[in-house]
Biotite code that builds the C-alpha atoms (Angstrom):
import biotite.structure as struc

atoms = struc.array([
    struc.Atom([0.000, 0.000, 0.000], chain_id="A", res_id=1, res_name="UNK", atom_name="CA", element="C"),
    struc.Atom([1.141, 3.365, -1.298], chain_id="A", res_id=2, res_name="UNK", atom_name="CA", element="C"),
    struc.Atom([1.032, 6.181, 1.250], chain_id="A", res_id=3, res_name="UNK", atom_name="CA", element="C"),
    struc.Atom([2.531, 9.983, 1.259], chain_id="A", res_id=4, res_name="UNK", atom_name="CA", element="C"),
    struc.Atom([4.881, 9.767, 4.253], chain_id="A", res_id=5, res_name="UNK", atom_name="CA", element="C"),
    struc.Atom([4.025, 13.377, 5.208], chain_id="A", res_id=6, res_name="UNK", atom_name="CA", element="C"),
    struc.Atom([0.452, 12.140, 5.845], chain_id="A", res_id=7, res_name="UNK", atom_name="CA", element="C"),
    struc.Atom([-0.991, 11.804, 8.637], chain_id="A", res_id=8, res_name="UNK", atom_name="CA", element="C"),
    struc.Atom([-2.666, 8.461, 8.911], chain_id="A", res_id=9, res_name="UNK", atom_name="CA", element="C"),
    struc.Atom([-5.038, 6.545, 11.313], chain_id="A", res_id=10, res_name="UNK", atom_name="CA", element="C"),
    struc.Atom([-6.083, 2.925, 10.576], chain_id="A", res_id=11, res_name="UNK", atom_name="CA", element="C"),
    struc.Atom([-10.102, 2.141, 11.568], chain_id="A", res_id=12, res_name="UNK", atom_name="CA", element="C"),
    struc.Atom([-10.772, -1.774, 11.079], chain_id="A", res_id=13, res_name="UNK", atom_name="CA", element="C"),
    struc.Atom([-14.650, -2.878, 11.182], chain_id="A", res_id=14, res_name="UNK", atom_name="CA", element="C"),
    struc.Atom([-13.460, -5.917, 12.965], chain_id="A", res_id=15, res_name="UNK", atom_name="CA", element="C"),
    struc.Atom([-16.520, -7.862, 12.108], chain_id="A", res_id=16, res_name="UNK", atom_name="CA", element="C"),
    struc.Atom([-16.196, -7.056, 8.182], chain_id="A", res_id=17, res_name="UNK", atom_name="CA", element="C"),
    struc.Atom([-12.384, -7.703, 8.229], chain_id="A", res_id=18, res_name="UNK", atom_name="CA", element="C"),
    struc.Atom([-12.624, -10.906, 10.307], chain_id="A", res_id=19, res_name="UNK", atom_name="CA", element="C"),
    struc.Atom([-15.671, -12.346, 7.573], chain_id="A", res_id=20, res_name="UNK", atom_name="CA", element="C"),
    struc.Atom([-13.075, -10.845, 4.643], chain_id="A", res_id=21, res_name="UNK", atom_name="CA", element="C"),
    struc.Atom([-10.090, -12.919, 5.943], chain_id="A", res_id=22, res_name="UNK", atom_name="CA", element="C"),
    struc.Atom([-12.065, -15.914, 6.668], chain_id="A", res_id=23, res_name="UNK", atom_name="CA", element="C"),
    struc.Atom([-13.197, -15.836, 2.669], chain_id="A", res_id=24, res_name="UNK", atom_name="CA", element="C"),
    struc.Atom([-9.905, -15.690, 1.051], chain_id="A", res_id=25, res_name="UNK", atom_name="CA", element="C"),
    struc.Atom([-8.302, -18.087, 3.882], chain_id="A", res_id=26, res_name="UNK", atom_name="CA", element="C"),
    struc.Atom([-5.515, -15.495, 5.631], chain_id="A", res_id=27, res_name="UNK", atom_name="CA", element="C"),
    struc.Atom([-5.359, -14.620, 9.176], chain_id="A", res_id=28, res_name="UNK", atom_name="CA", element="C"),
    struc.Atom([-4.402, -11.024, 9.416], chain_id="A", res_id=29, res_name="UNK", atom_name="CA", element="C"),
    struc.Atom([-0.457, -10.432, 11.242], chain_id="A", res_id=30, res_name="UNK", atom_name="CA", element="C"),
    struc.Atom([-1.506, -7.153, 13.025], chain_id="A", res_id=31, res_name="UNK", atom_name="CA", element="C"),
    struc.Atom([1.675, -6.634, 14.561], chain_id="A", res_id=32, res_name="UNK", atom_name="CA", element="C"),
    struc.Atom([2.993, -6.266, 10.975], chain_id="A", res_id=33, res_name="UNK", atom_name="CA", element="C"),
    struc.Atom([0.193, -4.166, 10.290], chain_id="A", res_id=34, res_name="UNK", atom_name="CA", element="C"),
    struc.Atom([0.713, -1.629, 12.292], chain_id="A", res_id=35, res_name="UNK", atom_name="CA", element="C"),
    struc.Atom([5.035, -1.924, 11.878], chain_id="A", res_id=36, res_name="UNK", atom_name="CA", element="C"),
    struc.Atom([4.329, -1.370, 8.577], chain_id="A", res_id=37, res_name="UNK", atom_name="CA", element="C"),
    struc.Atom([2.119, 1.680, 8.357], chain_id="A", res_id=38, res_name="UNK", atom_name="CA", element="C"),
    struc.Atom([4.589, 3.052, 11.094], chain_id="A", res_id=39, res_name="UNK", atom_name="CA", element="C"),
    struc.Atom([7.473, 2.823, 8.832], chain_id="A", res_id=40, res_name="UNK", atom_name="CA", element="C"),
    struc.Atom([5.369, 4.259, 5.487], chain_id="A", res_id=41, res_name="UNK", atom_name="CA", element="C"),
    struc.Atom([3.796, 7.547, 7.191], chain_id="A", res_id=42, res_name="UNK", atom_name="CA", element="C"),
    struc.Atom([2.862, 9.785, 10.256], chain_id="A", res_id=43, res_name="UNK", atom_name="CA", element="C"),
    struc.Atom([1.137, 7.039, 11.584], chain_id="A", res_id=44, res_name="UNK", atom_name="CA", element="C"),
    struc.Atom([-1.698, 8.666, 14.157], chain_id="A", res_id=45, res_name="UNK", atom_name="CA", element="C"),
    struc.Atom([-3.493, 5.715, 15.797], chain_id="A", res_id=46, res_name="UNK", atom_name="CA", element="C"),
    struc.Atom([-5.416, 2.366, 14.794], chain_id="A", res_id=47, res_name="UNK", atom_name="CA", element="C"),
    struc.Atom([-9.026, 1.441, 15.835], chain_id="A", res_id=48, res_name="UNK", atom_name="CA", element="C"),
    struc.Atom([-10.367, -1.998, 16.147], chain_id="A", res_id=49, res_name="UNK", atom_name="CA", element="C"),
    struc.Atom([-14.554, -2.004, 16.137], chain_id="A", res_id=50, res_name="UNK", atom_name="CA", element="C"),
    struc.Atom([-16.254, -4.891, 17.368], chain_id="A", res_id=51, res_name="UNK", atom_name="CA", element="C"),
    struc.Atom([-18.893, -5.570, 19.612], chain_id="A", res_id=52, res_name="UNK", atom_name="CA", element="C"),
    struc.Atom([-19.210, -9.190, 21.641], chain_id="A", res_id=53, res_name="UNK", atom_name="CA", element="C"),
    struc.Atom([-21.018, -11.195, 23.482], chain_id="A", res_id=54, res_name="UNK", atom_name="CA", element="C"),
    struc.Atom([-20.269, -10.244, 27.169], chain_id="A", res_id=55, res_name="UNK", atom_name="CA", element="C"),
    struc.Atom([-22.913, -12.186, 28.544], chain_id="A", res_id=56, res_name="UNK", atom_name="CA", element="C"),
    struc.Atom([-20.991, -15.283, 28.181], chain_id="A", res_id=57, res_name="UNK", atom_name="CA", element="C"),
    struc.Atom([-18.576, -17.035, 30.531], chain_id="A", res_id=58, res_name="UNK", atom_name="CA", element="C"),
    struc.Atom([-16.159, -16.642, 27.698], chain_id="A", res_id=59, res_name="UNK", atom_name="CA", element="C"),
    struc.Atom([-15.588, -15.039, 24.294], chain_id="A", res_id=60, res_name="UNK", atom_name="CA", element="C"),
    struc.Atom([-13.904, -16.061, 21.294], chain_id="A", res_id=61, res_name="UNK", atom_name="CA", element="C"),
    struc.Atom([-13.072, -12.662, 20.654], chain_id="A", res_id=62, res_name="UNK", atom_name="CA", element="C"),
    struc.Atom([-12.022, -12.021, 23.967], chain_id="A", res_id=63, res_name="UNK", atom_name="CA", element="C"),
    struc.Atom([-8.310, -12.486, 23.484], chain_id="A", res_id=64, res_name="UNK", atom_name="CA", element="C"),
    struc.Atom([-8.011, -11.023, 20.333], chain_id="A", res_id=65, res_name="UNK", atom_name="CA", element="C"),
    struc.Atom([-9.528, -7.747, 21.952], chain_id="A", res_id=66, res_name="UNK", atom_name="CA", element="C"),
    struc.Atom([-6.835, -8.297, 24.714], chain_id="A", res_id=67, res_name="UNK", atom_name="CA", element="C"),
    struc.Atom([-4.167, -8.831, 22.776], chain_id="A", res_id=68, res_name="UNK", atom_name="CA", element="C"),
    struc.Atom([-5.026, -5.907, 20.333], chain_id="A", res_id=69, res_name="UNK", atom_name="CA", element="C"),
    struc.Atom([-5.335, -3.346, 23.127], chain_id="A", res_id=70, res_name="UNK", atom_name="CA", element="C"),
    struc.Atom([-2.352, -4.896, 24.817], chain_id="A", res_id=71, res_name="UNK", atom_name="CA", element="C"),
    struc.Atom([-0.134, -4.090, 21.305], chain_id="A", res_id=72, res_name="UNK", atom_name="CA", element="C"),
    struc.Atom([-0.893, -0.497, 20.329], chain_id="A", res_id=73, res_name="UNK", atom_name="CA", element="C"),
    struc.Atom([-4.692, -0.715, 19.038], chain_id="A", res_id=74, res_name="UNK", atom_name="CA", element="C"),
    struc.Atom([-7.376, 1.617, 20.120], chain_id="A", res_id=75, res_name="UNK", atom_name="CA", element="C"),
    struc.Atom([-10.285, -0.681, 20.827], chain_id="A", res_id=76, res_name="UNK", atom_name="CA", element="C"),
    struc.Atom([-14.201, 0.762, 20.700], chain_id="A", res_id=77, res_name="UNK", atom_name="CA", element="C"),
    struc.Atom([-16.061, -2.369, 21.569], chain_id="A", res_id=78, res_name="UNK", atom_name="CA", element="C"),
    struc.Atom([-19.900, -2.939, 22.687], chain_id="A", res_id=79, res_name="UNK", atom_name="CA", element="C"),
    struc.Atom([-22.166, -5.638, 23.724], chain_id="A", res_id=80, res_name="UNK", atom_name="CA", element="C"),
    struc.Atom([-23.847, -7.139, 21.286], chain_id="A", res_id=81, res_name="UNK", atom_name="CA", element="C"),
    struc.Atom([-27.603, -7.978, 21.448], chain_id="A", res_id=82, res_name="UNK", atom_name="CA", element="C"),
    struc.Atom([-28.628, -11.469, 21.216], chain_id="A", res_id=83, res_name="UNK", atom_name="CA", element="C"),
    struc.Atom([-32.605, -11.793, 19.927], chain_id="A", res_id=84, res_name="UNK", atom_name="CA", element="C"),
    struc.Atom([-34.716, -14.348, 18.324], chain_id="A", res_id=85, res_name="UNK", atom_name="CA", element="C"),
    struc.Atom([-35.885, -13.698, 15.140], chain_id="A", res_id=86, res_name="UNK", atom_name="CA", element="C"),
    struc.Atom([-39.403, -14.526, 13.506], chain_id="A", res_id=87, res_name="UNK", atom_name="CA", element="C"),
    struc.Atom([-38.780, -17.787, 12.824], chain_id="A", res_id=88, res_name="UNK", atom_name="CA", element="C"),
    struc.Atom([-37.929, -18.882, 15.884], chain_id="A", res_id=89, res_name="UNK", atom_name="CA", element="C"),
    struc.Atom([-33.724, -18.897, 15.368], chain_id="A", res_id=90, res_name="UNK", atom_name="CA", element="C"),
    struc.Atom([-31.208, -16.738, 17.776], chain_id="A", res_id=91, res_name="UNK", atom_name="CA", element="C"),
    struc.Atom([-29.522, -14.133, 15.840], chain_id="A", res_id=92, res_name="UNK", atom_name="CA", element="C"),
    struc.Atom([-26.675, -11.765, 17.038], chain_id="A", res_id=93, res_name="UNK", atom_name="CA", element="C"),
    struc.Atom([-26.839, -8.016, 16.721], chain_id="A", res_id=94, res_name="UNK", atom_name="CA", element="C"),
    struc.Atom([-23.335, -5.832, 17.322], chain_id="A", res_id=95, res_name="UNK", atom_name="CA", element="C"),
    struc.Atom([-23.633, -3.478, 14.284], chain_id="A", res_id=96, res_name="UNK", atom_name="CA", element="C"),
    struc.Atom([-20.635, -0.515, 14.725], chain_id="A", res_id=97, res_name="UNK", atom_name="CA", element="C"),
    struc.Atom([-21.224, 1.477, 11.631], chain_id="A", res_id=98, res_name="UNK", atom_name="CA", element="C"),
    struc.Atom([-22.139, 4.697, 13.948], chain_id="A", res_id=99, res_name="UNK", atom_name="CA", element="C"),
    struc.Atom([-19.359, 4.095, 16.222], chain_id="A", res_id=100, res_name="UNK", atom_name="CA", element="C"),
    struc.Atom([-17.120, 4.319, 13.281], chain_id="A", res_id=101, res_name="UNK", atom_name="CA", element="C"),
    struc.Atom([-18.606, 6.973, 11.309], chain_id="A", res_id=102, res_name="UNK", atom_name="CA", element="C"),
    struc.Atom([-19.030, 9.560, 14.786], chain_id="A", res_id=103, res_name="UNK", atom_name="CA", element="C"),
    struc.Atom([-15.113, 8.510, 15.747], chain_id="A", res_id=104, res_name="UNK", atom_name="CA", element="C"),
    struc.Atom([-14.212, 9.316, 12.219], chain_id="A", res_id=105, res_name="UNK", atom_name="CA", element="C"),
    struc.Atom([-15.576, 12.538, 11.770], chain_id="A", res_id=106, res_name="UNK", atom_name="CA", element="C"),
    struc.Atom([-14.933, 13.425, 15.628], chain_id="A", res_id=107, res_name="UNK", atom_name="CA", element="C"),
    struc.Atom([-10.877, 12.954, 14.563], chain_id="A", res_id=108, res_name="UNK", atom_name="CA", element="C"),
    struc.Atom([-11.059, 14.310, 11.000], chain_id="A", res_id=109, res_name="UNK", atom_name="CA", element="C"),
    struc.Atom([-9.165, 17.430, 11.898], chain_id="A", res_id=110, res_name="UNK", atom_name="CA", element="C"),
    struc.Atom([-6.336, 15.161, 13.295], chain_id="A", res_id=111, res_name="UNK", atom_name="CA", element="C"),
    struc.Atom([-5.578, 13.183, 10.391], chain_id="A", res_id=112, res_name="UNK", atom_name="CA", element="C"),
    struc.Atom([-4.768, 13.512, 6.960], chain_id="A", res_id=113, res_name="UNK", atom_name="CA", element="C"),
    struc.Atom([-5.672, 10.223, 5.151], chain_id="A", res_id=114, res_name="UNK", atom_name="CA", element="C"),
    struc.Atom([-8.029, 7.454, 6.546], chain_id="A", res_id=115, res_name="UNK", atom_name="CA", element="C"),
    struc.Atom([-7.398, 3.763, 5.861], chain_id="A", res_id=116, res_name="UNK", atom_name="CA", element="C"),
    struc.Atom([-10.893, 2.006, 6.420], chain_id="A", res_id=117, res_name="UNK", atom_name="CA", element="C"),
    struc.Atom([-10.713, -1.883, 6.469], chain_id="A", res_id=118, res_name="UNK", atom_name="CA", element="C"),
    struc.Atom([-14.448, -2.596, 5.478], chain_id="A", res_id=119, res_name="UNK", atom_name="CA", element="C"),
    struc.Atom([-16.118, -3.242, 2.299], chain_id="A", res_id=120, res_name="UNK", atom_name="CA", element="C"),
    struc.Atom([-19.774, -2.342, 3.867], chain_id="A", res_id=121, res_name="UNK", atom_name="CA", element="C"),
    struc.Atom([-21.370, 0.418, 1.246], chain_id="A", res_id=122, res_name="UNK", atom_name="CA", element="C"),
    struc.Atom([-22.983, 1.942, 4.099], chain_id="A", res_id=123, res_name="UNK", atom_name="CA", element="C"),
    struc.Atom([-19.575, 4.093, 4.590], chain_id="A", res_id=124, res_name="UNK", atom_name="CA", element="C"),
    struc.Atom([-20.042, 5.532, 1.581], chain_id="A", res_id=125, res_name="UNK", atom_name="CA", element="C"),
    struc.Atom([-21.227, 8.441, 3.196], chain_id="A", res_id=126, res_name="UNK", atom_name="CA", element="C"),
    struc.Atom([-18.737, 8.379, 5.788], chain_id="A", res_id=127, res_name="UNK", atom_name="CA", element="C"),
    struc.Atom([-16.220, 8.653, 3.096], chain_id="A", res_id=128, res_name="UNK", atom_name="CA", element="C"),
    struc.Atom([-17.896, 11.332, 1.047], chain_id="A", res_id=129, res_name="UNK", atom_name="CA", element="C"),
    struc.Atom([-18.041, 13.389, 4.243], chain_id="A", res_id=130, res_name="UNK", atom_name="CA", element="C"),
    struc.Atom([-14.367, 13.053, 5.234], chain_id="A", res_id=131, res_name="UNK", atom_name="CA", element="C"),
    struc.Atom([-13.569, 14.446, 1.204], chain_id="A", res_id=132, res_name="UNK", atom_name="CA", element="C"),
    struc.Atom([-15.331, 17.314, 1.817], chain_id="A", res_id=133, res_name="UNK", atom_name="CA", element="C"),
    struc.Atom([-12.968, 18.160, 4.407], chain_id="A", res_id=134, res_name="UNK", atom_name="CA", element="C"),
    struc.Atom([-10.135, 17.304, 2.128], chain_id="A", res_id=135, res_name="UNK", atom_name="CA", element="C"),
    struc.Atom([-9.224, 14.052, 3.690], chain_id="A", res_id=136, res_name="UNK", atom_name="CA", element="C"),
    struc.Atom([-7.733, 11.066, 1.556], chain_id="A", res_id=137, res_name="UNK", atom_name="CA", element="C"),
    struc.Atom([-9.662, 7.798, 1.952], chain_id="A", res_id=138, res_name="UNK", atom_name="CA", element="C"),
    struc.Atom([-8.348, 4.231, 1.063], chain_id="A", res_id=139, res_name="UNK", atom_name="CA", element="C"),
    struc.Atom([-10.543, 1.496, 1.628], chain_id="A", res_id=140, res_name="UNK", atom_name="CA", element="C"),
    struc.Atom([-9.260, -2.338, 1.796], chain_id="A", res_id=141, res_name="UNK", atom_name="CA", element="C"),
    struc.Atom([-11.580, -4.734, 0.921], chain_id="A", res_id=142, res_name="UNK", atom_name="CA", element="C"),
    struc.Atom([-11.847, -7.817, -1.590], chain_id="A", res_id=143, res_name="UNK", atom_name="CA", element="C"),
    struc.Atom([-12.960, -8.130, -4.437], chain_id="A", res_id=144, res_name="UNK", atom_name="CA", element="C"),
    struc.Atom([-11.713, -11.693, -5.273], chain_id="A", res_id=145, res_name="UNK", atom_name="CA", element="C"),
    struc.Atom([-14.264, -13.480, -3.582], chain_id="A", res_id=146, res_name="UNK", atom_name="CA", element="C"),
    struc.Atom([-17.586, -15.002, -5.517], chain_id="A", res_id=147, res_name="UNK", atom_name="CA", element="C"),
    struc.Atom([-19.025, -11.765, -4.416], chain_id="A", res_id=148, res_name="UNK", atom_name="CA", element="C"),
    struc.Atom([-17.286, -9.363, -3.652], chain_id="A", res_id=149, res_name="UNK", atom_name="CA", element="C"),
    struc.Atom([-17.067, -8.202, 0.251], chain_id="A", res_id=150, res_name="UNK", atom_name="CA", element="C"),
    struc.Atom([-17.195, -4.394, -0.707], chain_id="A", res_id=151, res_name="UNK", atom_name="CA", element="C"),
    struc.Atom([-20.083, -2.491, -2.342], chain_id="A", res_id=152, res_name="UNK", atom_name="CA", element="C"),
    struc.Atom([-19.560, -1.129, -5.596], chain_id="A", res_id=153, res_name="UNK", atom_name="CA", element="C"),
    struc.Atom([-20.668, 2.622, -4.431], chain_id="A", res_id=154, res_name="UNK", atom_name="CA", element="C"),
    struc.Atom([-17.959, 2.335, -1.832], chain_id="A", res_id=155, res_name="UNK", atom_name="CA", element="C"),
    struc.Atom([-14.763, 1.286, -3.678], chain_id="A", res_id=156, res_name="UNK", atom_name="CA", element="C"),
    struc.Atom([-15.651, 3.969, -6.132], chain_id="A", res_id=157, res_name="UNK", atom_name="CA", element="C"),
    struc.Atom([-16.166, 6.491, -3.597], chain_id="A", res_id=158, res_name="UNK", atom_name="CA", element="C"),
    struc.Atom([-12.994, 6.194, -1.979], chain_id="A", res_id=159, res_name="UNK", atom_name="CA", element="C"),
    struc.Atom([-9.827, 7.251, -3.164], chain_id="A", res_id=160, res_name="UNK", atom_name="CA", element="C"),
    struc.Atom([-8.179, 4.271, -3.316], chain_id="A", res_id=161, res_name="UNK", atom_name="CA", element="C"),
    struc.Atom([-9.048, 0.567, -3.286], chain_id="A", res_id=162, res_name="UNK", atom_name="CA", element="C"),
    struc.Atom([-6.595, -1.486, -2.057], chain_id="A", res_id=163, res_name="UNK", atom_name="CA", element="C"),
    struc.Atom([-7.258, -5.546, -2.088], chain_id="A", res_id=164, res_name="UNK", atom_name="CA", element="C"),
    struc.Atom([-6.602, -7.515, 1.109], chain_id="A", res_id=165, res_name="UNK", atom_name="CA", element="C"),
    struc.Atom([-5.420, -10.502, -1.545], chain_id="A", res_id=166, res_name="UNK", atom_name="CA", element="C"),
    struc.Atom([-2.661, -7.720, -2.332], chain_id="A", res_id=167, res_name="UNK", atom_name="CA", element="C"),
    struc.Atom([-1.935, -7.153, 1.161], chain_id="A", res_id=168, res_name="UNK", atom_name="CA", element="C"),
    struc.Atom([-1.129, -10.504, 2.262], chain_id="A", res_id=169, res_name="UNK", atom_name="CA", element="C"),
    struc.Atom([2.817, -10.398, 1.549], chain_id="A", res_id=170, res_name="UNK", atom_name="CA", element="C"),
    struc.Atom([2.741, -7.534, 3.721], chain_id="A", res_id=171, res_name="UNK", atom_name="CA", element="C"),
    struc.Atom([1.010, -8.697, 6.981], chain_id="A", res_id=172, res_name="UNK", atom_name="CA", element="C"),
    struc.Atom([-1.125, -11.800, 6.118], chain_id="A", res_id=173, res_name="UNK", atom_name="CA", element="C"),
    struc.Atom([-0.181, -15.466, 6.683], chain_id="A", res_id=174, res_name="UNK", atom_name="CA", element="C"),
    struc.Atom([-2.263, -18.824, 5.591], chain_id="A", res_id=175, res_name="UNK", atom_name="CA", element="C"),
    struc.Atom([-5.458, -19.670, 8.025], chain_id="A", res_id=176, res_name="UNK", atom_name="CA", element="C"),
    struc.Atom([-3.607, -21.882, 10.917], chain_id="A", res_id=177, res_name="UNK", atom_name="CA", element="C"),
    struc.Atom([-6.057, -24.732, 10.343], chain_id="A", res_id=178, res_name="UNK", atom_name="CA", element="C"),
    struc.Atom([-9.373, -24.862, 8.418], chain_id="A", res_id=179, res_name="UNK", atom_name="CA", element="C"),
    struc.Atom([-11.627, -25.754, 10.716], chain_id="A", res_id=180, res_name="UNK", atom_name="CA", element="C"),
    struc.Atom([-11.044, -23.374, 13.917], chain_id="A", res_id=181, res_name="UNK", atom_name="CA", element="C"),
    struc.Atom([-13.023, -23.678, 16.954], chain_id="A", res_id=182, res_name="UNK", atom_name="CA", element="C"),
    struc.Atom([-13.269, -19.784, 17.067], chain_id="A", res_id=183, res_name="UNK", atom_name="CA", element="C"),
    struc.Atom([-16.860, -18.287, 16.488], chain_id="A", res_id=184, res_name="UNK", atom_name="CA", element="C"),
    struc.Atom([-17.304, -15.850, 13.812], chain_id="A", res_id=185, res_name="UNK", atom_name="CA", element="C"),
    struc.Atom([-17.560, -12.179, 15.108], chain_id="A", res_id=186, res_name="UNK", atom_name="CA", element="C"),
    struc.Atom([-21.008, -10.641, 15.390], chain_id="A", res_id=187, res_name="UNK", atom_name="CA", element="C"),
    struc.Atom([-21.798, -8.541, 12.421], chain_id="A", res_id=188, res_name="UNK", atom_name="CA", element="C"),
])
């Protein structure tokens, strides 16, 4: 990934989107290269990891990774996530932290000079189109190599650059440790 190394950069990951993107092209993500790397490439500001969990259980499959992420130089916004039964009778899981992101973002615009967004969900669009306004670069890393893509159309042509996890992976991605992990999926 290409960035001015005068800019100043912050790193917000919709931990939910980038877990499900990982998970479809078979990488776990290295985050300690992650953030080495955008350290050495720019005025690196800050990174934020969104997620929201189940804290109503004895014990979370996310829990660690939230632990070890705060514990290594992430800012984590985390929230409970709602647990509900739908119509039909099946239990569904609700942690949705679009606002979260979009409120943080626009609360730190003046701080920053380019935003990387890991997401592909098109309801940043707006977010994006907002932080332009205000003359802020966005890049947004996504996939599109997947049998659909995980990032809306109206949101990879929003931003001003699109950068493919699949292109990231030399950087700070390594192969799934084993197929068939015991970890739950993040709430989305």
């Amino acid at each position: 990934m290409e960035l001015d190394p005068l800019d100043r950069v912050v790193i917000f990951i919709d931990g939910a989107n980038l877990y499900a993107t990982a998970k479809a092209i078979g990488i776990d993500v290295d985050y300690r290269s992650m953030l080495a790397d955008f350290r050495k490439k720019c005025r690196f500001i800050r990174a934020y990891y969104f997620t929201a969990y189940l804290d109503d259980q004895e014990y979370s499959s996310i829990r660690p990774l939230i632990d070890w992420l705060d514990y290594n130089g992430y800012t984590m916004i985390t929230k409970p996530a709602k647990e509900f039964t739908d119509a039909a009778g099946r239990k569904k899981i609700k942690g949705n932290m679009d606002i979260e992101i979009a409120v943080e973002a626009l609360e730190l615009a003046p701080y920053f000079d380019h935003m990387v967004l890991f997401s592909g969900d098109g309801d940043f669009t707006s977010l994006v189109k907002s932080l332009q306004r205000k003359a802020k670069k966005v890049t947004v890393v996504s996939t599109l190599s997947t049998a659909t893509p995980m990032i809306a159309d109206e949101l990879r042509r929003q931003a001003d650059f699109f950068v493919d996890v699949v292109d990231l992976v030399k950087e700070f991605g390594r192969p799934q440790a084993f197929e068939n992990e015991t970890k739950a999926d993040e709430t989305q």
